[in-house]
C-alpha positions in Angstrom: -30.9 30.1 51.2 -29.2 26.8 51.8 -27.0 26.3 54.8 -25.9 29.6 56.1 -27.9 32.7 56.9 -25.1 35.0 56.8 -25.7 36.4 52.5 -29.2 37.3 54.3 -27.7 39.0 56.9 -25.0 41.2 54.8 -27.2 41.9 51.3 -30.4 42.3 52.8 -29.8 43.4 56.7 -31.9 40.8 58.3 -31.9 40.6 61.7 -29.9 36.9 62.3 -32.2 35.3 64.3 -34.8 36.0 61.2 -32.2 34.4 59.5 -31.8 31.3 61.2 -35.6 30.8 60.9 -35.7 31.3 57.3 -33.3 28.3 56.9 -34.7 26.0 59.5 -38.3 26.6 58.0 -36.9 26.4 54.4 -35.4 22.8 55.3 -38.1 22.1 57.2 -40.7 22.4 53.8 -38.0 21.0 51.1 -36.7 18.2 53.4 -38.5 16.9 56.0 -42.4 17.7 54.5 -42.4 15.6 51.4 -41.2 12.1 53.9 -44.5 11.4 54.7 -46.0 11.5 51.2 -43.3 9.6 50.1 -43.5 7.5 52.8 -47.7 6.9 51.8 -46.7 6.5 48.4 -44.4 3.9 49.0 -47.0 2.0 50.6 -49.0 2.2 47.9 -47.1 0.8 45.7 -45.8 -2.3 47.5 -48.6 -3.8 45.9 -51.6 -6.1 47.3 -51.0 -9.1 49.6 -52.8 -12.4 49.8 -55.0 -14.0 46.7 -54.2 -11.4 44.3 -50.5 -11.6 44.4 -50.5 -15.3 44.6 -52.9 -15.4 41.7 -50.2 -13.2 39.6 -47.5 -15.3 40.8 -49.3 -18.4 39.1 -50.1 -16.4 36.3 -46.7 -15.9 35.5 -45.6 -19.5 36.0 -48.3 -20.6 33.4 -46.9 -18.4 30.9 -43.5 -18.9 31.6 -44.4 -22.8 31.0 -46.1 -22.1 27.9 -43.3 -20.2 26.2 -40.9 -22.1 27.3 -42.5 -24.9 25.4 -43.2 -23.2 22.2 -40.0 -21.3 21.7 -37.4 -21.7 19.2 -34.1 -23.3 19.5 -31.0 -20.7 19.3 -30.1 -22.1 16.1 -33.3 -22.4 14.3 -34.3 -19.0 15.5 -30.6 -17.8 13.6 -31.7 -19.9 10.5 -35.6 -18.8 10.5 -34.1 -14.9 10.2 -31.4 -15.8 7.8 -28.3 -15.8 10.3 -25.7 -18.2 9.4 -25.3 -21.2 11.7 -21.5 -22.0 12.7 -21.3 -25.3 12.1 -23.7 -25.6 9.3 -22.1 -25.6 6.3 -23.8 -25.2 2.8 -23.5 -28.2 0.2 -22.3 -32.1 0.3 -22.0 -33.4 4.4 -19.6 -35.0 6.0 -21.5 -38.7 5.6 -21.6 -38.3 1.5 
């Protein structure tokens, strides 16, 4: 019962104008009535404004401080998990 009311008309023998308000009511439910509960749910997700948020935002910065301080170097992170390092090569170096 999409877009044309015609089927109803020819297997069933409704009248058209019943028709025509099957499919404008059908829309009406399966379109139009779930935008405003989107619409409040949107709204409610956007998340708070003010201390809360800015107190998140600082949160994060901490953190991202902190780990930025305490994490591994690419290449020691390879060795510490047994990776090779290009450009390290086992045995005698270069000065010996």
């Amino acid at each position: 019962m999409s877009g044309n009311p015609q089927p109803c008309r020819s297997e069933f023998s409704i009248p058209t104008g019943a028709a025509i308000l099957g499919v404008i009511s059908w829309r009406l439910v399966n379109f139009w009535l779930p935008m405003p509960a989107g619409g409040l749910a949107y709204l409610s997700l956007r998340g708070q404004t003010g201390a809360p948020r800015r107190e998140g935002r600082q949160e994060l910065e901490r953190l991202a401080r902190e780990s930025a301080l305490t994490a591994d170097r690419p290449k020691e992170w390879l060795e510490r998990h047994g990776f090779k390092v290009p450009g390290r090569e086992e045995g005698p170096t270069k000065n010996e």
